[in-house]
N, CA, C and O atoms as a CHARMM CRD file, in Angstrom:
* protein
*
  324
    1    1 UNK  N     21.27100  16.27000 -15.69200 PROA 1      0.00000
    2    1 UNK  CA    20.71800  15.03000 -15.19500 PROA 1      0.00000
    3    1 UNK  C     21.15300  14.83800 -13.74600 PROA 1      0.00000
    4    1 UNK  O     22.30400  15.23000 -13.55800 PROA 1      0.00000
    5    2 UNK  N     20.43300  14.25300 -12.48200 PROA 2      0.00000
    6    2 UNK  CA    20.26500  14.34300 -11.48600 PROA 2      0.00000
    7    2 UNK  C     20.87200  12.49300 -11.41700 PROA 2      0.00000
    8    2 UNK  O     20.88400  11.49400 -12.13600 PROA 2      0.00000
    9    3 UNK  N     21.28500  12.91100 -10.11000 PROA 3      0.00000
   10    3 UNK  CA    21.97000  11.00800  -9.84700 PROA 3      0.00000
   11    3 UNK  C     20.84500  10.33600  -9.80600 PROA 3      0.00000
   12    3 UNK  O     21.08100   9.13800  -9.96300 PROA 3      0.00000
   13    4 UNK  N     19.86500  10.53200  -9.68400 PROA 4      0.00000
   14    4 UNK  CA    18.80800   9.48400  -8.83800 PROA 4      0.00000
   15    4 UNK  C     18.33300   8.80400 -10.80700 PROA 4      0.00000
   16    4 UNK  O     17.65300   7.79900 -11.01400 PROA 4      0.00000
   17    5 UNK  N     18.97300   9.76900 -11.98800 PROA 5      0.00000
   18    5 UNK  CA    18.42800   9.25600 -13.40800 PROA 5      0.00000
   19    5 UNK  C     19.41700   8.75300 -13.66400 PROA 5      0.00000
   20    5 UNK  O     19.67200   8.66100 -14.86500 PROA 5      0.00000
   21    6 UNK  N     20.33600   8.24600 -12.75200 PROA 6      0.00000
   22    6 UNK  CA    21.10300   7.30500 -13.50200 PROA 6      0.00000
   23    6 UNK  C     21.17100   5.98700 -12.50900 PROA 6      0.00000
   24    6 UNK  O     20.87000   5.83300 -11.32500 PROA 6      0.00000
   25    7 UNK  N     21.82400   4.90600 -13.75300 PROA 7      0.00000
   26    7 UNK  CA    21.17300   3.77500 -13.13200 PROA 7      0.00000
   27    7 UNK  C     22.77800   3.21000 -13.23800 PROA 7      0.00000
   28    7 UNK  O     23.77300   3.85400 -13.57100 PROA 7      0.00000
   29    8 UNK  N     22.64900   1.36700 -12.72200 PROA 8      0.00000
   30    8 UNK  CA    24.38100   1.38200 -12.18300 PROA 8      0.00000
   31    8 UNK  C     24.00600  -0.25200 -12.14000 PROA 8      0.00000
   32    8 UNK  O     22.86000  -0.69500 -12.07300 PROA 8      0.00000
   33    9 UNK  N     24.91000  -0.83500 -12.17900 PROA 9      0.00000
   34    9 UNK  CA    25.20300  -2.42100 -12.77000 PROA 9      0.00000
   35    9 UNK  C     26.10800  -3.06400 -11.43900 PROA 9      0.00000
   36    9 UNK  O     26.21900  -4.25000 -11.12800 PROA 9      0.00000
   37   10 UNK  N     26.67500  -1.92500 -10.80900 PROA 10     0.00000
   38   10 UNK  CA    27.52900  -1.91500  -9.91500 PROA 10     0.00000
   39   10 UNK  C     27.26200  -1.52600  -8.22900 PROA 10     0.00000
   40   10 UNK  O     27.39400  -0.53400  -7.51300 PROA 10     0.00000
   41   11 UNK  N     26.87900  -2.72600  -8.10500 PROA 11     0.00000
   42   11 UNK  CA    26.18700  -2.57500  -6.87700 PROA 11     0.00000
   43   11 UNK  C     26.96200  -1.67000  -5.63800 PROA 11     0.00000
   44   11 UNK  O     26.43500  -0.87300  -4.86200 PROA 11     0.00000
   45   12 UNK  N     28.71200  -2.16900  -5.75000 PROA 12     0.00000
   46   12 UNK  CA    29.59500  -1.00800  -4.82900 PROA 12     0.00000
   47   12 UNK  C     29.66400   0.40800  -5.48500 PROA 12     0.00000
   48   12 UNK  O     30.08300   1.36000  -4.82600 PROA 12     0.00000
   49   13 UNK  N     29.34700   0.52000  -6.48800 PROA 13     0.00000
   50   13 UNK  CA    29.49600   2.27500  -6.73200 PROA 13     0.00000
   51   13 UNK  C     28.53700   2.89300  -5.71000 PROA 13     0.00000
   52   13 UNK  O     28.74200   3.97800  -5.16600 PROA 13     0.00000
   53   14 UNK  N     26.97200   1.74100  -5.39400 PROA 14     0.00000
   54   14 UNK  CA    26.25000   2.38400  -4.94000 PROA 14     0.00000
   55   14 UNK  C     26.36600   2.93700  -3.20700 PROA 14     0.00000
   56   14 UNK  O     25.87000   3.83100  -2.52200 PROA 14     0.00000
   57   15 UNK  N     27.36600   1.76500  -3.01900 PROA 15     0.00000
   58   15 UNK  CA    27.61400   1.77000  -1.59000 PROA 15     0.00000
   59   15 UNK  C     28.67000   2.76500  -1.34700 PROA 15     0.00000
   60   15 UNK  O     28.82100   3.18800  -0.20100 PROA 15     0.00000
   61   16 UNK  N     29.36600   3.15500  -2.24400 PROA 16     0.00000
   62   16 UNK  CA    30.97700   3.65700  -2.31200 PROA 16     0.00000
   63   16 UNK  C     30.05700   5.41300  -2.15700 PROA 16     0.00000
   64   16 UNK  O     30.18100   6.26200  -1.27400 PROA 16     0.00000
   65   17 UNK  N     29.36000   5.41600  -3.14400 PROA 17     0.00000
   66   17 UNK  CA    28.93400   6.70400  -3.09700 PROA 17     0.00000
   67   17 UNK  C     27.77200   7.28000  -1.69500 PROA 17     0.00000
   68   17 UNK  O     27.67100   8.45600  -1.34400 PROA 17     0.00000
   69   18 UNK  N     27.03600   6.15700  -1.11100 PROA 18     0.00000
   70   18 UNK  CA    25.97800   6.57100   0.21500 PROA 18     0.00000
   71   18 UNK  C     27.63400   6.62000   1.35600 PROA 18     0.00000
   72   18 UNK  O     27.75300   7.08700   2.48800 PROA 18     0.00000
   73   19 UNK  N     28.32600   6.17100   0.77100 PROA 19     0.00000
   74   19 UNK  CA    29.63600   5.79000   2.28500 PROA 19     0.00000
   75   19 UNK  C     30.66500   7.19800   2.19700 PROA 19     0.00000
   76   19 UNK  O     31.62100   7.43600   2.93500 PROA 19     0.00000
   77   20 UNK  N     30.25400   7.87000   1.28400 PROA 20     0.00000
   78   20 UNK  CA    31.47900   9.00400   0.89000 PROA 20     0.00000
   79   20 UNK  C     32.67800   8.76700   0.65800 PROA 20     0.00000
   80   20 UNK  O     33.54500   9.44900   1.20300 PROA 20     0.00000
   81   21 UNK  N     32.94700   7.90100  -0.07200 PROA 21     0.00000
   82   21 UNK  CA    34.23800   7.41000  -0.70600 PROA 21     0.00000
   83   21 UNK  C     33.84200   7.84400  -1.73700 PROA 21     0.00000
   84   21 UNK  O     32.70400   7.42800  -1.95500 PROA 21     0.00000
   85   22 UNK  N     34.10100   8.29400  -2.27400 PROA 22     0.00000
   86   22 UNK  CA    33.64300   9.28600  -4.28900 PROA 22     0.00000
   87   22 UNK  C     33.77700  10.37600  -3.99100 PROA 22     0.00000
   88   22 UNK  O     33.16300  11.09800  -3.20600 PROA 22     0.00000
   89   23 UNK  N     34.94800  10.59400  -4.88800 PROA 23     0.00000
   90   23 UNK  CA    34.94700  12.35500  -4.79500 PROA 23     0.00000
   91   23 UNK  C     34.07500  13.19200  -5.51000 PROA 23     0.00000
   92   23 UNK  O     33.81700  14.34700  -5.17400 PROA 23     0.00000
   93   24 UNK  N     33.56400  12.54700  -6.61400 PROA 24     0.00000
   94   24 UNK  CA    31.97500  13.35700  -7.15400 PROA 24     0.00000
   95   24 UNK  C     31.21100  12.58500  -7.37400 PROA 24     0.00000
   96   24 UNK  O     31.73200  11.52500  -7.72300 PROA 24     0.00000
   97   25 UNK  N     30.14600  12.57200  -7.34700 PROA 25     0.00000
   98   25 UNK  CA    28.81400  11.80000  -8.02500 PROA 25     0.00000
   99   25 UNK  C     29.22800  11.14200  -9.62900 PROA 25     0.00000
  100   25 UNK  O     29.07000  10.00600 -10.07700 PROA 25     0.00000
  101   26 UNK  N     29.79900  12.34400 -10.22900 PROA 26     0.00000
  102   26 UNK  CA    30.27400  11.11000 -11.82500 PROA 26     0.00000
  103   26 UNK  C     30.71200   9.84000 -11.27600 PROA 26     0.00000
  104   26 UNK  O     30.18300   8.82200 -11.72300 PROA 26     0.00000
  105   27 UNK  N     31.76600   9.73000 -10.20500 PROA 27     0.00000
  106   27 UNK  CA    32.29400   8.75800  -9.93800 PROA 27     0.00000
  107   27 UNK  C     31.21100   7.02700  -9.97500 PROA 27     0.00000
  108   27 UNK  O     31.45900   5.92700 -10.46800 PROA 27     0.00000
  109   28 UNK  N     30.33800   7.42000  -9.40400 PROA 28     0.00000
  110   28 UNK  CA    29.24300   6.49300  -8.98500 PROA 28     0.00000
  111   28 UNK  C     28.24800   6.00200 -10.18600 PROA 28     0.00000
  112   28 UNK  O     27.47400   5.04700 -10.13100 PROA 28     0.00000
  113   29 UNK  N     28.44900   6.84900 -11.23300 PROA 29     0.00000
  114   29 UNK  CA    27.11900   7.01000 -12.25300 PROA 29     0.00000
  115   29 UNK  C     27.73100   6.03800 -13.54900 PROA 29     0.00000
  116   29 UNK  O     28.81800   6.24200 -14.09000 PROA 29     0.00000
  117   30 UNK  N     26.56000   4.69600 -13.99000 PROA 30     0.00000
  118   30 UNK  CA    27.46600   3.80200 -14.93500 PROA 30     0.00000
  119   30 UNK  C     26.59000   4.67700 -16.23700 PROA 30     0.00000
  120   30 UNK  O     27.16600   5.46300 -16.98900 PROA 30     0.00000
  121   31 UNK  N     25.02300   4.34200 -16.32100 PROA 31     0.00000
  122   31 UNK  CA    24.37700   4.38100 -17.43100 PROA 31     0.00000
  123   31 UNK  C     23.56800   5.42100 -17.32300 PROA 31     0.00000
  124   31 UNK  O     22.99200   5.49900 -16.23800 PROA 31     0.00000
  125   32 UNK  N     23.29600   6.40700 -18.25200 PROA 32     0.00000
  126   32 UNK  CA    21.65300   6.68700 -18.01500 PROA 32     0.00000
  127   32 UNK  C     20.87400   5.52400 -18.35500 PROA 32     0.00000
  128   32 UNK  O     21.52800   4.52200 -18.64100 PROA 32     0.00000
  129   33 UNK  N     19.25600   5.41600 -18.39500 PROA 33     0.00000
  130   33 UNK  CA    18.22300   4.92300 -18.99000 PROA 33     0.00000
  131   33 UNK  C     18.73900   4.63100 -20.42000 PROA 33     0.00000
  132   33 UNK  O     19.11800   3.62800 -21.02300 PROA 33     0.00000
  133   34 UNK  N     18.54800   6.28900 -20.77000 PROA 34     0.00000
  134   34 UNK  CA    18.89300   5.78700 -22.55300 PROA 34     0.00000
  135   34 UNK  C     19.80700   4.91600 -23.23000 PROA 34     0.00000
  136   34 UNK  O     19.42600   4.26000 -24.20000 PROA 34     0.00000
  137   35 UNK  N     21.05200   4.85100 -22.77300 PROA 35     0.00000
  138   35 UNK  CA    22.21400   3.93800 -22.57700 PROA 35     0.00000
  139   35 UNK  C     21.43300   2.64500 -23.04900 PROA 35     0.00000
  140   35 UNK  O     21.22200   2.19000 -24.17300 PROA 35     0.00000
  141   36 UNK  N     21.09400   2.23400 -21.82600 PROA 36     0.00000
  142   36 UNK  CA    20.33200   0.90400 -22.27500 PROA 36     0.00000
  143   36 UNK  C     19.17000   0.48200 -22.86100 PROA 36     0.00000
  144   36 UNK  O     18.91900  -0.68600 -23.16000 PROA 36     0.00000
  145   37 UNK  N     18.37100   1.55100 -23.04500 PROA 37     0.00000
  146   37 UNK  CA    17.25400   1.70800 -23.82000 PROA 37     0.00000
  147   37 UNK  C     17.68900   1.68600 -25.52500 PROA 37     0.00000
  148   37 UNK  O     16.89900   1.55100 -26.46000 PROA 37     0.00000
  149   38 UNK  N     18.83200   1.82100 -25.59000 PROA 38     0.00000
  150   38 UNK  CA    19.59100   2.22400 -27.06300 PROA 38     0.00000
  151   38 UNK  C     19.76100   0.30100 -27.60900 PROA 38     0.00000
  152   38 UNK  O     19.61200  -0.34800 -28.64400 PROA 38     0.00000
  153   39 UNK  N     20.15900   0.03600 -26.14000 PROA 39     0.00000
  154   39 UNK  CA    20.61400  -1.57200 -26.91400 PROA 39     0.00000
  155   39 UNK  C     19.12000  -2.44400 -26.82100 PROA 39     0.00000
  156   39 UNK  O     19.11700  -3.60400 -27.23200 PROA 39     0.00000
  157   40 UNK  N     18.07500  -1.94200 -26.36000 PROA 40     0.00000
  158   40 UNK  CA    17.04700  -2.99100 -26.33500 PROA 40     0.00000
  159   40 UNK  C     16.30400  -3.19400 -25.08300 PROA 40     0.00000
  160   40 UNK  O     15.24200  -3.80200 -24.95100 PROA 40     0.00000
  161   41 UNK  N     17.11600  -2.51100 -24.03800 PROA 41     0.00000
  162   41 UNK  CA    16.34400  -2.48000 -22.83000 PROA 41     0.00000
  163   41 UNK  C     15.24400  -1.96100 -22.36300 PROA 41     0.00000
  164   41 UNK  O     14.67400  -1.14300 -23.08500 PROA 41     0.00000
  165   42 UNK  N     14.65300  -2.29500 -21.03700 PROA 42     0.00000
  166   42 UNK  CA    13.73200  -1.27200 -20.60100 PROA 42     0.00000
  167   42 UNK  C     13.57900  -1.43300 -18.74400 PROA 42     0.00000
  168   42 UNK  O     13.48500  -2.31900 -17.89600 PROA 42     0.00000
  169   43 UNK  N     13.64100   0.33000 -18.86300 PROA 43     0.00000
  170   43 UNK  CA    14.05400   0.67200 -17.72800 PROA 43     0.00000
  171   43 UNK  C     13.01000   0.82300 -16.73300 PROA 43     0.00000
  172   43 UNK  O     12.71500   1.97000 -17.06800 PROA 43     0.00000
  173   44 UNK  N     12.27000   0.59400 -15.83900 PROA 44     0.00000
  174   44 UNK  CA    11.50600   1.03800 -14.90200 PROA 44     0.00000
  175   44 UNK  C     11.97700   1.67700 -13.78300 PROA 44     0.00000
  176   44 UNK  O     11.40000   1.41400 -12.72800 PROA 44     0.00000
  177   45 UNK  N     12.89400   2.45700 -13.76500 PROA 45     0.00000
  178   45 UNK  CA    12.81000   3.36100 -12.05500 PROA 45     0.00000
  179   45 UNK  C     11.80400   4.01100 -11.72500 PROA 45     0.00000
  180   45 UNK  O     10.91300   4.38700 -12.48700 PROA 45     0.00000
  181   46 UNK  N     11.89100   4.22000 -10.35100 PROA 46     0.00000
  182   46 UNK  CA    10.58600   4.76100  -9.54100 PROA 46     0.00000
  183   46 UNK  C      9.52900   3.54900  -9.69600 PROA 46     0.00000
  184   46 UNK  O      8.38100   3.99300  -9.67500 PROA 46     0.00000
  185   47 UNK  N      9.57600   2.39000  -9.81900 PROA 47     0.00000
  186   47 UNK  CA     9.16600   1.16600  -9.39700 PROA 47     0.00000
  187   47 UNK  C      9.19300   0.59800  -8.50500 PROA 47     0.00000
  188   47 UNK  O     10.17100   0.93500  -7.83800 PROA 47     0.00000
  189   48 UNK  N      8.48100  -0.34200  -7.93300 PROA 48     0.00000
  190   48 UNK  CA     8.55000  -1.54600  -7.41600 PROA 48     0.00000
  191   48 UNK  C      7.95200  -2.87100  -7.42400 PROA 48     0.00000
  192   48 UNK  O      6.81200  -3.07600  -7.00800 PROA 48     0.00000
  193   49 UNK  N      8.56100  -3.59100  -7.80200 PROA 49     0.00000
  194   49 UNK  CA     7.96000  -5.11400  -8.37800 PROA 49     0.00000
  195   49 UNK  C      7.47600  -5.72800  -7.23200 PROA 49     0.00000
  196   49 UNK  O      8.13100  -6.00900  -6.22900 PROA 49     0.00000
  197   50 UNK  N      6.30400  -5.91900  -7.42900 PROA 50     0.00000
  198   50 UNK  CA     5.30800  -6.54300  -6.39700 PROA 50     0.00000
  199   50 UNK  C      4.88100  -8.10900  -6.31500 PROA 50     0.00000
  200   50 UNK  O      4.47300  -8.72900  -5.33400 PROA 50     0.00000
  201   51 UNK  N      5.13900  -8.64000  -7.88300 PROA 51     0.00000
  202   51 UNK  CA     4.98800 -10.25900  -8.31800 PROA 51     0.00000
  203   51 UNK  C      5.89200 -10.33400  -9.10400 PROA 51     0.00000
  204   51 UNK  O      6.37600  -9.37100  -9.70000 PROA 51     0.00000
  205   52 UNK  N      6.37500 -11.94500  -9.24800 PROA 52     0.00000
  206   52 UNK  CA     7.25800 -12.19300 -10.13200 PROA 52     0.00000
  207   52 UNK  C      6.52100 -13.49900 -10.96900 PROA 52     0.00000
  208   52 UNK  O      6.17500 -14.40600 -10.21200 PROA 52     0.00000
  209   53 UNK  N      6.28600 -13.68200 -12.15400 PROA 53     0.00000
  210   53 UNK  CA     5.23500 -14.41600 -12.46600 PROA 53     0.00000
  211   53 UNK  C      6.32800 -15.49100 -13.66600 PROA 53     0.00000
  212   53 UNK  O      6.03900 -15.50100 -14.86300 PROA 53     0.00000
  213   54 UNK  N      7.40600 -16.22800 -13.19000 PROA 54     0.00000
  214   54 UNK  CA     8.56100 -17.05000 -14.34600 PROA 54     0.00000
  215   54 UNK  C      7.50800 -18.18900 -15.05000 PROA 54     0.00000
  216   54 UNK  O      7.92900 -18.91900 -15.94700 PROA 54     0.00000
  217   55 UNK  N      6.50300 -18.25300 -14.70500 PROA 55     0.00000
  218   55 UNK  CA     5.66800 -19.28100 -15.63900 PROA 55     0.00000
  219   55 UNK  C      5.45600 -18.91200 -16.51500 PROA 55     0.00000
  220   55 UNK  O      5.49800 -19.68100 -17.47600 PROA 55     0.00000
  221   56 UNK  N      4.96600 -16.98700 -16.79600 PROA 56     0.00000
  222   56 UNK  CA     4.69500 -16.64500 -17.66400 PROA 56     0.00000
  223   56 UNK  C      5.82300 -15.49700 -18.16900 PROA 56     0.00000
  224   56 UNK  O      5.60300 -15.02200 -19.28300 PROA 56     0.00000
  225   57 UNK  N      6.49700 -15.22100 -17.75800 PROA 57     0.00000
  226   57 UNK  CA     7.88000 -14.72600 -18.05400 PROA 57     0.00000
  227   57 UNK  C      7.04600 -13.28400 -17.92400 PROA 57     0.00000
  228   57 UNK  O      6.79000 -12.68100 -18.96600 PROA 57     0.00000
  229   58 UNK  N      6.50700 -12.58400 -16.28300 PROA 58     0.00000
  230   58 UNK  CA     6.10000 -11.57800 -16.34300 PROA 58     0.00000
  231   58 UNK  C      5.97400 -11.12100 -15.08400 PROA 58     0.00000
  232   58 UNK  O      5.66000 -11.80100 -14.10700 PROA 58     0.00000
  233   59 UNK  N      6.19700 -10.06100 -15.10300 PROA 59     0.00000
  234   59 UNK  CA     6.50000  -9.10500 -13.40800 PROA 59     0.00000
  235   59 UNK  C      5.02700  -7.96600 -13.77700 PROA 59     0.00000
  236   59 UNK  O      4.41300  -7.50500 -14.73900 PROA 59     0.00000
  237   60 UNK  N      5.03200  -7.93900 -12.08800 PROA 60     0.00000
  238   60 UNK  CA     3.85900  -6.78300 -11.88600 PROA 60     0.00000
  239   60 UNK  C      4.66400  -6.04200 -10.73000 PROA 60     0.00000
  240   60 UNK  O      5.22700  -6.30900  -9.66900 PROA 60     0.00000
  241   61 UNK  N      4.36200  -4.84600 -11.64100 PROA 61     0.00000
  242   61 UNK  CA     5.14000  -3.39600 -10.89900 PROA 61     0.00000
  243   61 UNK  C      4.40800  -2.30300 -10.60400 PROA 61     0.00000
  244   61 UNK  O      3.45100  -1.86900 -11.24600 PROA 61     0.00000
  245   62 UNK  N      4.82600  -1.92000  -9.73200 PROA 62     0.00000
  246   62 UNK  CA     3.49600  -0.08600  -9.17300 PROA 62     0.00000
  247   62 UNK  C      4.63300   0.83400  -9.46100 PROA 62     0.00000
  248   62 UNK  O      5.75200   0.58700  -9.01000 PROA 62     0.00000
  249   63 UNK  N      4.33900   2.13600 -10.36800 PROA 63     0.00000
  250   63 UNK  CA     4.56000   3.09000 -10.17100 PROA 63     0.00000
  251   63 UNK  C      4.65400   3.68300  -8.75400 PROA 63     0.00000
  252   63 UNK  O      3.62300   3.59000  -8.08800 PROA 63     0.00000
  253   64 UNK  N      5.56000   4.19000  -8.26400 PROA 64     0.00000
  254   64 UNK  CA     6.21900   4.61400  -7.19400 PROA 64     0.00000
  255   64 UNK  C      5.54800   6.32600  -7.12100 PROA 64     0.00000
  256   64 UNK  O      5.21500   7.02300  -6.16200 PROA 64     0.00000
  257   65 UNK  N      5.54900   6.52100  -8.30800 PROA 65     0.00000
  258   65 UNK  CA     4.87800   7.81300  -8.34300 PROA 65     0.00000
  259   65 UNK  C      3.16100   8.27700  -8.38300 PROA 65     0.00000
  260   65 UNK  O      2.60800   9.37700  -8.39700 PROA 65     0.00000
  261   66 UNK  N      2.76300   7.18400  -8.39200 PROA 66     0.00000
  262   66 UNK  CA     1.21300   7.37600  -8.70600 PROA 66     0.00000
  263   66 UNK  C      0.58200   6.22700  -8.34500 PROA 66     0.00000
  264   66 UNK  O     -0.54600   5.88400  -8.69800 PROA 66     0.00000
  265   67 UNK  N      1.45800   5.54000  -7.51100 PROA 67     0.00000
  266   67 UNK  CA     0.50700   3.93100  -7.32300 PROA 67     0.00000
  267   67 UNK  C     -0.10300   3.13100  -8.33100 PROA 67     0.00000
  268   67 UNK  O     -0.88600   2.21500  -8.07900 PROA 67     0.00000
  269   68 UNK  N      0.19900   3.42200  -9.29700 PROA 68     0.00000
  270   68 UNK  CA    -0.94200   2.22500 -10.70500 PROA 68     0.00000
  271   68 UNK  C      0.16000   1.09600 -10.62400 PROA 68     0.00000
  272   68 UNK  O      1.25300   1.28400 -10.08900 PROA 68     0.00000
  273   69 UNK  N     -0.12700   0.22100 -11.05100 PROA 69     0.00000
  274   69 UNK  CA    -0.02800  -1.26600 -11.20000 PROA 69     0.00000
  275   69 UNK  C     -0.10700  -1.60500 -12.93700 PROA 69     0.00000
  276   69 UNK  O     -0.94200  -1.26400 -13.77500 PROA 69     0.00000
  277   70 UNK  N      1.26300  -2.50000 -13.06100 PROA 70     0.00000
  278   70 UNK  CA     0.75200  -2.96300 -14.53300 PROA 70     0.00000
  279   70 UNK  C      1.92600  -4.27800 -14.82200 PROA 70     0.00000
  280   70 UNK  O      3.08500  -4.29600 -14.40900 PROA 70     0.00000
  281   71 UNK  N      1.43400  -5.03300 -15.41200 PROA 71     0.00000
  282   71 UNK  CA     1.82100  -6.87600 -15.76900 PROA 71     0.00000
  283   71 UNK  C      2.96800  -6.14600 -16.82600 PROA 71     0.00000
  284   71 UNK  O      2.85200  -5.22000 -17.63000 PROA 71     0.00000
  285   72 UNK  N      3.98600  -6.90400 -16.48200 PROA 72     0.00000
  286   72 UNK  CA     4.88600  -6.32500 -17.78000 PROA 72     0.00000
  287   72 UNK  C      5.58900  -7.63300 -18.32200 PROA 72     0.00000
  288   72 UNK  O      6.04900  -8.33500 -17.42100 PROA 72     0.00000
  289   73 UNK  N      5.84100  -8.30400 -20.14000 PROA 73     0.00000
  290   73 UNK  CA     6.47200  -9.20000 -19.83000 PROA 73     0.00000
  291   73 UNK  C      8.12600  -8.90000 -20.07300 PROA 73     0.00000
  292   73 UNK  O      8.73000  -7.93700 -20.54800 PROA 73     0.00000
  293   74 UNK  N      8.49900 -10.02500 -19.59000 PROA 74     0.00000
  294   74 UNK  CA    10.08300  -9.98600 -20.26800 PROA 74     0.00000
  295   74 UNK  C     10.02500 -11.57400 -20.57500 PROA 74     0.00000
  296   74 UNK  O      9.28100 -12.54600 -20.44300 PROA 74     0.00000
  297   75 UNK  N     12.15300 -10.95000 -21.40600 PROA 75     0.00000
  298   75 UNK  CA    12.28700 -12.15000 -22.13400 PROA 75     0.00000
  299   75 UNK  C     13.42700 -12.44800 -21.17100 PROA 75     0.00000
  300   75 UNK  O     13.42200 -13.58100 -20.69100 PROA 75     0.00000
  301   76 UNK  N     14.65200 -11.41000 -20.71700 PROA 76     0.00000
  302   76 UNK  CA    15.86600 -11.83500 -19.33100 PROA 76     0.00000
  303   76 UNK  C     15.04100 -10.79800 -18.77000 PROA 76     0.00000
  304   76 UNK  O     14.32100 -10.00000 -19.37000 PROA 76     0.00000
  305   77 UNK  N     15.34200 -10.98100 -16.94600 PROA 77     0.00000
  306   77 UNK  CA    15.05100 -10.45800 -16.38500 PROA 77     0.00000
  307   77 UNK  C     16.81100  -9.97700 -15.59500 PROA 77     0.00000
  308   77 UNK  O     17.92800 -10.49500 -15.62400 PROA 77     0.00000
  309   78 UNK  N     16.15300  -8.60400 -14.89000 PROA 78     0.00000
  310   78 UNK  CA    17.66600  -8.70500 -14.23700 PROA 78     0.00000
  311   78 UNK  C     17.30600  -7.29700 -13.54200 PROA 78     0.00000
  312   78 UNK  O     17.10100  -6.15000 -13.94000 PROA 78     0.00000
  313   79 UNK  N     17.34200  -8.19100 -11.88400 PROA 79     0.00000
  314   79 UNK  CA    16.57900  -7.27500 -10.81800 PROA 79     0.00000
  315   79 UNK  C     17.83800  -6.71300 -10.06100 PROA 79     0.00000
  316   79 UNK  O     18.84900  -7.41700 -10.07300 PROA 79     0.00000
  317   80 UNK  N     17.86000  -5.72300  -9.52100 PROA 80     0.00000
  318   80 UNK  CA    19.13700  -5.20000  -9.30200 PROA 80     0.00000
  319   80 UNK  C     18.52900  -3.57400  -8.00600 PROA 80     0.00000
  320   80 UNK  O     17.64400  -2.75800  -8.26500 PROA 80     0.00000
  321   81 UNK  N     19.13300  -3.61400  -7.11700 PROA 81     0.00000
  322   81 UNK  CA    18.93100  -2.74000  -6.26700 PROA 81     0.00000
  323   81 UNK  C     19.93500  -1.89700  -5.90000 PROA 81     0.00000
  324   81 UNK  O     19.73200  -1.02700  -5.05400 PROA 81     0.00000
């Protein structure tokens, strides 16, 4: 698994690791996908959320890889860069 498939809760791992303070990449890496996909989550990387729609408890996101577009709902949201 490649760093860019793992995902991180921890916004300074992310900085710690672009700054070269980490002596390896494990250092930086919290979750894969599946991790949180196991407790109920769902993961979109290679996204980007384009609307945020809290009336209807629903985000619209483009594939990063192919440009499509699609309404997704949630129940928490939790946007994180």
């Amino acid at each position: 698994m490649k760093l860019a498939d793992f995902i991180s809760f921890m916004s300074c791992g992310m900085q710690l690791y672009l700054g070269n303070k980490v002596t390896a990449e494990d250092d930086a890496r919290n979750f894969a996908p599946e991790d949180v996909e196991k407790k109920g989550g769902h993961v979109y990387a290679n996204h980007e959320v384009t609307a945020i729609h809290p009336e209807h408890k629903t985000v619209t996101v483009k594939a990063l890889t192919n440009n499509s577009e699609e309404e997704v709902q949630y129940g928490k949201l939790i946007l994180s860069q």
